[in-house]
Legacy VTK file of the C-alpha trace (Angstrom):
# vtk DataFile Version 3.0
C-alpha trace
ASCII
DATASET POLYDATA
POINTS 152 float
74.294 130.559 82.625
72.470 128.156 85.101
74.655 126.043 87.474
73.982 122.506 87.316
72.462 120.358 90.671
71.929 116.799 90.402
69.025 115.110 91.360
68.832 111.924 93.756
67.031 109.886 90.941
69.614 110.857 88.136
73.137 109.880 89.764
73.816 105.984 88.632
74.565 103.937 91.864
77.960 101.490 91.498
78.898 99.290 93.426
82.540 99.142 94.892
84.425 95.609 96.926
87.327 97.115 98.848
90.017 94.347 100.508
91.336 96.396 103.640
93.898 93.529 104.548
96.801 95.229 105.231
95.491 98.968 104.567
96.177 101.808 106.857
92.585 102.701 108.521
92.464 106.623 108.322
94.119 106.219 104.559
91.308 103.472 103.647
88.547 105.692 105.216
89.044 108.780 103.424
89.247 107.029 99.858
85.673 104.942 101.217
84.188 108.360 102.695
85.032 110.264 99.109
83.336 107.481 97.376
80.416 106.912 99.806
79.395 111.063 99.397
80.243 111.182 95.438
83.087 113.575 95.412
84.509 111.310 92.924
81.914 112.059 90.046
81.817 114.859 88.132
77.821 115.542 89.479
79.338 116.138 92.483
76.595 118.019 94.186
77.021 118.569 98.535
73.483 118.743 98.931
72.512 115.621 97.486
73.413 111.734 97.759
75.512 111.343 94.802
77.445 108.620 95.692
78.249 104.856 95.080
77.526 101.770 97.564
81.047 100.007 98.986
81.789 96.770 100.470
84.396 96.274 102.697
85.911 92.986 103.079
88.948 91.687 105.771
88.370 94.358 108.669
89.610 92.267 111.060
93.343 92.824 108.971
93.264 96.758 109.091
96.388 98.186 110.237
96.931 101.569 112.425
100.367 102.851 113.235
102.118 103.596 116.190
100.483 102.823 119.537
96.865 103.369 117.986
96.212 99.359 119.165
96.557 100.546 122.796
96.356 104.241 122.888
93.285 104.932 120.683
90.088 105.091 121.940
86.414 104.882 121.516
83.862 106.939 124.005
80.296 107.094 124.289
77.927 107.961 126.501
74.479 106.391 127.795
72.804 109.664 129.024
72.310 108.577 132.102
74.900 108.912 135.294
78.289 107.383 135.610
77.042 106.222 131.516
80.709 107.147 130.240
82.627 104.336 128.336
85.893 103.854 126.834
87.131 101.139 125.055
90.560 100.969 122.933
91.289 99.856 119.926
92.234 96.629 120.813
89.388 95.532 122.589
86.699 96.889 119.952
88.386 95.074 117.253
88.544 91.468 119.680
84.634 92.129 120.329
83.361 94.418 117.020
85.910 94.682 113.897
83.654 95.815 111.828
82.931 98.677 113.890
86.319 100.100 113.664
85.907 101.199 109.631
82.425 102.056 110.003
83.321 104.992 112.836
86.377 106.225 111.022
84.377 106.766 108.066
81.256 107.956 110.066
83.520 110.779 111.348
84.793 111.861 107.638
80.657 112.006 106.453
78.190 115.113 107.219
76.362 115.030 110.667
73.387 115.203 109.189
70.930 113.533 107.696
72.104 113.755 104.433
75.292 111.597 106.232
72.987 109.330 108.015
71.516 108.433 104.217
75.143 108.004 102.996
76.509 105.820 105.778
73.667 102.986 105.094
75.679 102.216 101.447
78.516 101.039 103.864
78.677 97.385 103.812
81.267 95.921 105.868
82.527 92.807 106.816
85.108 91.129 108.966
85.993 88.336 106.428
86.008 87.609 102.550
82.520 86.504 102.732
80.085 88.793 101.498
76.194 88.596 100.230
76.662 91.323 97.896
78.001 88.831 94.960
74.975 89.852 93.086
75.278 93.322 92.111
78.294 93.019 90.379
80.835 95.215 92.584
84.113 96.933 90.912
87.383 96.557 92.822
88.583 99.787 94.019
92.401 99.874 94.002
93.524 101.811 97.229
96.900 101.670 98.893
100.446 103.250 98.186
101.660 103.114 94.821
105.048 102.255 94.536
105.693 103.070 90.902
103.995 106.861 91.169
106.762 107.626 93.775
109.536 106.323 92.714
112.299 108.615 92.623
113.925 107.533 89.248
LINES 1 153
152 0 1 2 3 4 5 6 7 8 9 10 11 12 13 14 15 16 17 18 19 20 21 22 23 24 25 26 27 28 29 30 31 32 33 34 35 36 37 38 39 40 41 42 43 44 45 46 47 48 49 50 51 52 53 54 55 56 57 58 59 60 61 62 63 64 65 66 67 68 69 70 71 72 73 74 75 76 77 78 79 80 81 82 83 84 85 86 87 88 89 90 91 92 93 94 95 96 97 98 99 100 101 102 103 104 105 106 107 108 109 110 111 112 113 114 115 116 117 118 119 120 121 122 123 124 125 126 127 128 129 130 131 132 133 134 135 136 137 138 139 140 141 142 143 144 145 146 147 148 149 150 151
């Protein structure tokens, strides 16, 4: 019995439109980083790039709990001396809102390049406004469900 491996030019591509107004970030980027590798198809295969392109409209409006708008934050590194930086959460979202989804869900791919291929079908954008009107995308229900947990 031979195991089956999907090939790059066999998956079919969708296209996803996400509305992250009002979404939790690390709850929004785990649904977006399951999509974005293909775990959600049954050709689910790790080596390959199974997975579907997603837009992500209203990043400016993502929420994080707690003291995440002050506490949290970002680091890089130039490579050259004194080249540290921090910034919070706060600030990166005033300068680069965009930014904030598309390292959350950076983090939550493979470092590799397999990741690096799956990262590019991440569209996102800080308002409703999007160029992608043309391929069609599906709206991907994400958030809390109130009716699955109610306790009856």
């Amino acid at each position: 019995m031979n195991s089956y491996c999907a090939k790059p030019e066999e998956v079919p591509r969708d296209w996803w439109i996400v509305d992250a107004e009002g979404q939790t970030l690390g709850r929004l980027a785990t649904q977006i980083a399951t999509v974005l590798r293909g775990k959600n198809k049954p050709q689910f295969t790790p080596h390959v790039d199974c997975g579907d392109f997603v837009v992500v409209i209203n990043a400016e409006k993502i929420v994080v709990t707690g003291n995440k708008e002050t506490q949290k934050l970002y680091r890089h590194h130039s490579g050259y001396p004194h080249g540290f930086k921090t910034e919070t959460l706060k600030s990166l979202r005033e300068r680069r809102p965009t930014a904030i989804i598309e390292k959350a869900v950076r983090g939550m791919l493979p470092h590799t390049r397999l990741g690096d291929r799956q990262i590019t079908k991440l569209k996102v954008y800080a308002g409703t406004e999007h160029p992608h009107a043309a391929q069609n995308p599906k709206v991907m229900k994400i958030g809390f469900n109130e009716a699955a947990t109610a306790r009856v």
